[in-house]
Structure formats: structure tokens, C-alpha cells
DRENBATOR-130925 format. One line per 8 residues: number of its first residue (from 0); their letters; for each residue y, z, x of C-alpha. Coordinates in steps of 0.02 Angstrom, whole numbers, plus 32768, in hexadecimal, padded with zeros to 4 digits. Layout:
<tilos>
NUM) a) Y Z X  ...
</tilos>
This chain:
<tilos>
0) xxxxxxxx) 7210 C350 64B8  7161 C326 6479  70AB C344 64A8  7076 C2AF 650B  6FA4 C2A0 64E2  6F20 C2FC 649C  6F0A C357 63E9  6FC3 C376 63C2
8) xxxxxxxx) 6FFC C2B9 6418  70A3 C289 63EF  70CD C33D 638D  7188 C351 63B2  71BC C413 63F3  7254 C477 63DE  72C8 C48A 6463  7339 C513 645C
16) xxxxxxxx) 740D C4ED 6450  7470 C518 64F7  7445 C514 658F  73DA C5AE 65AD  7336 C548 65BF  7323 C4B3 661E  7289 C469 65E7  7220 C3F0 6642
24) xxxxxxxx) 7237 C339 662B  71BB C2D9 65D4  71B6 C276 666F  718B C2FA 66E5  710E C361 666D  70B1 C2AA 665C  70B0 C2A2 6719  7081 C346 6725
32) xxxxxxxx) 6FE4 C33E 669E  6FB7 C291 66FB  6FB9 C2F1 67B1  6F2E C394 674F  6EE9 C318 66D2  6E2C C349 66F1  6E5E C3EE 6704  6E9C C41F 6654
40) xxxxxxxx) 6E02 C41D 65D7  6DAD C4C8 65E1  6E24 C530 663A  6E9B C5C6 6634  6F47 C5A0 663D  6FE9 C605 6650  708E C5B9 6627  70FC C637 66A4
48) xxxxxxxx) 71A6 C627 6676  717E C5DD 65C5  7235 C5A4 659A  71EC C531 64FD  713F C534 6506  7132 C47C 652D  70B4 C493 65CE  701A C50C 6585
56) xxxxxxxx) 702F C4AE 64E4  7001 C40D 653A  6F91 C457 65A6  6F3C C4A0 6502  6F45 C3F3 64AE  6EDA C3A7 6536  6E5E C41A 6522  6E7B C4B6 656F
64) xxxxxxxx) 6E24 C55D 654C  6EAC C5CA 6543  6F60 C5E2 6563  6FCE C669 657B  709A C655 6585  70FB C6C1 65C1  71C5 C6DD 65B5  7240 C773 65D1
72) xxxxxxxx) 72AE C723 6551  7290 C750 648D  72DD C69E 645D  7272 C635 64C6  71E3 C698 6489  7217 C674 63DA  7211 C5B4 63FE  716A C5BA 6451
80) xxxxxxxx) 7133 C60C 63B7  717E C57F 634E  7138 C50F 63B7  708B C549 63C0  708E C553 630B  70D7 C498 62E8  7037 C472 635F  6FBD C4E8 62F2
88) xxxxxxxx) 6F7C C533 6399  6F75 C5E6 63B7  6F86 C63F 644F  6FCE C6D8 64A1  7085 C6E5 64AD  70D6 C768 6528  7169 C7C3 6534  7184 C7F7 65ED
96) xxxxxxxx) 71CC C7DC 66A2  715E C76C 66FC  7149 C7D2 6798  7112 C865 6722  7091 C800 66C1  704E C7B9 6759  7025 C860 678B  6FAD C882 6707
104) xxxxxxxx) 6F65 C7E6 66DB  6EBA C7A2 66CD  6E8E C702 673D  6EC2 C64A 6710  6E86 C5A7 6722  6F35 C53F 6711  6FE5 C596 672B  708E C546 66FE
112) xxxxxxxx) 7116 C59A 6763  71C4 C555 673C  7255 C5D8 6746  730F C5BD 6730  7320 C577 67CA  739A C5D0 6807  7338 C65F 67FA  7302 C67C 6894
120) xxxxxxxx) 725A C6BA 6849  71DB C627 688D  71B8 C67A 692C  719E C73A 68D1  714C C6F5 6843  70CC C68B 68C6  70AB C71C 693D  707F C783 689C
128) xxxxxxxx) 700B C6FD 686E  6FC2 C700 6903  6FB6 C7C4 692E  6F68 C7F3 6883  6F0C C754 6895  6F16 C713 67E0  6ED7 C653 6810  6E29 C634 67F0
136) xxxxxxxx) 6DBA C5E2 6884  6E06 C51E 6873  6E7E C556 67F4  6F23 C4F5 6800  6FE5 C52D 6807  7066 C4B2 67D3  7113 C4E0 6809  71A2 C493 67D1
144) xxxxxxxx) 7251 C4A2 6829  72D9 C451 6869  72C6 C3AE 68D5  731B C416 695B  72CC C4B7 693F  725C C4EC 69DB  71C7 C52C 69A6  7147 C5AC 6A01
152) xxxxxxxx) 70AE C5A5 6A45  7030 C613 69F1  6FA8 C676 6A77  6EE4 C655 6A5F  6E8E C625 69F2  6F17 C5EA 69AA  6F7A C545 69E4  6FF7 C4D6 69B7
160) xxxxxxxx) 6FA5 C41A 6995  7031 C3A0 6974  70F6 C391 693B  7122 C2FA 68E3  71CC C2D6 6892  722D C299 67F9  72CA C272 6814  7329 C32A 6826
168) xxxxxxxx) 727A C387 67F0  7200 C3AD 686E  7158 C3BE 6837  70DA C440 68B6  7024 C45C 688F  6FCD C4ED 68F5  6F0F C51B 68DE  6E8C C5AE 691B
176) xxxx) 6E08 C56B 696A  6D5C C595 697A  6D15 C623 69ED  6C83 C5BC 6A0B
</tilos>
């Protein structure tokens, strides 16, 4: 695992041992950063569901802002510190549940939402996103489930703008649009 482009390119990141995190393929975070690549310099991003790290660091190696990861689990927060720190970024790392921290947070430009996915947490975790209304206006949310996982729709101003897949990895961006 390794940061595609940008200031840290090519900077190889710890993954942790087991199978507790399952972290995105380098082939789906490059078709990921290719489907937001003009969205990325200047914005605030939260890694939901950090695992490693791997997502706001290569968000914040492209340019962005600011970045914010958040994980319930102390080791994955560990790695994302590691991580950030093999990348000489800084940036705020969070202990907490993800519906909890939604509930407080301020506004976002970019959010990564990839949970175990047998969680059963996209649809909570997407309704919270959109009740506390946490996307800036033309912000962008990139889920990332199973190719089989069914995915909701989100109500105004938010919507769902395209699915694309990779192999067993299914790849949804959702935005809020204008109220213009």
C-alpha cells in the first residue's frame, strides 16, 4: 500500500497484521482519486472509518486543506498515526464511533465512508450525514462497499450521482447540491 501522487508519491504505509482492517486497494483508491481528482486541493476531508489512514493521507498529499480520521479502534488509530508521521503530515486523529462523531462535527468538503462491510452501518452512518447535514454545498461522499451491497438514496439536497465498480468493490459518490 503506497500513496499514489502528490507530495508524499510513492511513500509506502503500514498496514496492520490480521484481518481486522481491510484496506482499500491501490487500484480502487487510484480510481477513486481519478473519479474526485479536481476536487481534492483545498478541501476538508474526513477519512470515516480510518482503518490505515491510506484515504485522508492521499487526499492530503494532493493538496487538501485538512483532514480528519476517524476510528473506534485504538490500533488502527495507532497506524494512522504511524502513517501520518512516515508522510510528515499532521492532522487530527479521532478516537470515536462514527455515528457519535457525526453528531458533533463541523461541515466537510470530501468524506470517505468505508465500514467493515458487514457492518451494516452505511445506511445509519449516511442518514446521519445527511440529518446533521455535515456535506458542504457541492461537497462529495465516496462510499465504498461491497459490489452487492445496496446502497440508499439520500433526501434533498443531497443525491446519489454515480456507482461504478471494481471487481468485488463498489465505488458510490453522493453530493449536496446547491439551493440556488
Amino acid at each position: 500500500m503506497r500513496v499514489i501522487t502528490g507530495s508524499c508519491r510513492g511513500r509506502r504505509l503500514k498496514t496492520p497484521a490480521g484481518d481486522d482492517v481491510r484496506p482499500t486497494t491501490d487500484n480502487v483508491k487510484e480510481a477513486v482519486f481519478n473519479i474526485i481528482a479536481s476536487d481534492v486541493e483545498g478541501r476538508r476531508v474526513l477519512d470515516l472509518f480510518a482503518g490505515t489512514g491510506q484515504l485522508g493521507i492521499e487526499a492530503l498529499s494532493r493538496g487538501a486543506r485538512e483532514a480528519v480520521f476517524v476510528d473506534s479502534s485504538p490500533a488502527s488509530l495507532k497506524i494512522v498515526r504511524e502513517n501520518l508521521q512516515l508522510c510528515s503530515m499532521e492532522a487530527q486523529v479521532v478516537r470515536s464511533d462514527a455515528i457519535a462523531y457525526l453528531k458533533h462535527c463541523a461541515p466537510f468538503d470530501l468524506i470517505f465512508v468505508d465500514p467493515p462491510y458487514a457492518s451494516g452501518l452505511y445506511e445509519k452512518v449516511l442518514e446521519c450525514i445527511n440529518l446533521f447535514d455535515i456535506l458542504s454545498e457541492g461537497g462529495i461522499i465516496i462510499v465504498e462497499a461491497d459490489r452487492d451491497c445496496a446502497l440508499p438514496e439520500l433526501s434533498p439536497p443531497y443525491r446519489r450521482l454515480r456507482e461504478y465498480r471494481y471487481g468485488k468493490v463498489k465505488i458510490c459518490t453522493y453530493t449536496k447540491e446547491s439551493a440556488v
